[in-house]
MARDREN-12296 format. One line per 5 residues: number of its first residue (from 1); their letters; for each residue x, y, z of C-alpha. Coordinates in pm, 1 decimal, decimal comma, always signed. Layout:
NUM	A	X Y Z | ...
***
This chain:
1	XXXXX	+5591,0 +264,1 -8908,7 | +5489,1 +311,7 -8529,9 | +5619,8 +598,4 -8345,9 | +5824,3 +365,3 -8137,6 | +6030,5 +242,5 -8406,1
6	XXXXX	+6065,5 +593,6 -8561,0 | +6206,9 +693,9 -8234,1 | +6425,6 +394,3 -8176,9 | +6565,4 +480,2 -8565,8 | +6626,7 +831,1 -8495,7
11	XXXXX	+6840,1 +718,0 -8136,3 | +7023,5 +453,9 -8349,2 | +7130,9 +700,0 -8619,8 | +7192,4 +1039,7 -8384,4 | +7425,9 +757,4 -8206,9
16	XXXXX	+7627,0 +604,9 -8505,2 | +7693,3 +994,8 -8585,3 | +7794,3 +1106,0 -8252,5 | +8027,1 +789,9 -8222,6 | +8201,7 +876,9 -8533,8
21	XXXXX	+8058,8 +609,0 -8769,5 | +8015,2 +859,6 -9068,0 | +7839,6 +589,7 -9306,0 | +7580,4 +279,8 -9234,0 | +7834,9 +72,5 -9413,1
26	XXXXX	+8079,2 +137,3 -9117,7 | +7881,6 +76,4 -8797,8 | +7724,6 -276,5 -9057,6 | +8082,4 -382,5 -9033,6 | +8198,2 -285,0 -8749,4
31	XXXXX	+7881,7 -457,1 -8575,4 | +7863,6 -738,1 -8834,8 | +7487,8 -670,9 -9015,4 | +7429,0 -565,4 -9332,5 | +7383,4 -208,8 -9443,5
36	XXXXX	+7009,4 -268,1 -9541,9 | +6971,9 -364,2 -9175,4 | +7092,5 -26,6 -9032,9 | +6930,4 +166,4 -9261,2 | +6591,1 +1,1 -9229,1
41	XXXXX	+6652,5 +38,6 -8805,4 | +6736,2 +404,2 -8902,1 | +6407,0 +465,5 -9078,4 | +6194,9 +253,6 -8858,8 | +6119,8 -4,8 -9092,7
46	XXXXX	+6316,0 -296,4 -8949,3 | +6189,8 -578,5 -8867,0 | +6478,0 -830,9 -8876,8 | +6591,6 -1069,2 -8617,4 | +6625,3 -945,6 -8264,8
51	XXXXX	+6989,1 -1061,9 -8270,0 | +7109,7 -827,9 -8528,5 | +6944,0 -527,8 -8344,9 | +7143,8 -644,2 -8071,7 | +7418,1 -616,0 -8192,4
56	XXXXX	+7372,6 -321,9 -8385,4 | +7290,1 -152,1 -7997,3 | +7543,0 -321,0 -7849,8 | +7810,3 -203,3 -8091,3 | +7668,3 +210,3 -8005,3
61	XXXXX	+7677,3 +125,3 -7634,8 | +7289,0 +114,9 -7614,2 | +7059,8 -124,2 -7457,6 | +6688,5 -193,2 -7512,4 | +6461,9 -243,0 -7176,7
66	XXXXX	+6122,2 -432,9 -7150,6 | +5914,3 -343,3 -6855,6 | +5546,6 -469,7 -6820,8 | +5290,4 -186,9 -6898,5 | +5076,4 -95,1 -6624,9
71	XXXXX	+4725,7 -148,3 -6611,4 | +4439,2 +15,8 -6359,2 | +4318,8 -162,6 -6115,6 | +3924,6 -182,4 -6037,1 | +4001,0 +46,2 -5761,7
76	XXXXX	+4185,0 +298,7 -5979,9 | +3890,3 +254,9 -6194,6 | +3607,3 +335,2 -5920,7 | +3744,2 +676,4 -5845,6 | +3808,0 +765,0 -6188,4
81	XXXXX	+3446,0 +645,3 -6244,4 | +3261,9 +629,3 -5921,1 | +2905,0 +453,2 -5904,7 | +2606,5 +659,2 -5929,5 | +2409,7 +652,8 -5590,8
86	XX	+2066,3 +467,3 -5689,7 | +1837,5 +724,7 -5458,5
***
């Protein structure tokens, strides 16, 4: 389990409570998954279709975003590590 999904499981749950869903089997129904799906989203083992987390998000009001990571650039690079003078 990676730290993301751990977090992402925690969100998901701390949601489904605050909504009112007071069991997995309820917010499963309501959001048409299985149980074993929410509860393996919950504890950040899930690795199921895309779809169903959809619409296990969808159904708490939550969205997922992907953004591209950034990377340094040579020139962030040089004055992090700047090039010893050869004197």
């Amino acid at each position: 389990m990676g730290a993301i999904t751990r977090k992402l499981g925690q969100q998901i749950k701390e949601r489904r409570k605050a909504l009112g869903y007071q069991s997995q089997q309820a917010l499963a129904d309501e959001a048409g998954v299985l149980r074993k799906r929410i509860s393996e989203m919950e504890t950040g083992r899930y690795t199921g279709r895309i779809t169903d987390l959809q619409r296990v998000l969808a159904t708490l009001g939550l969205e997922m975003e992907f953004r591209v990571k950034s990377r340094p650039t040579l020139d962030d690079l040089d004055v992090l590590f700047p090039a010893e003078d050869d004197e």
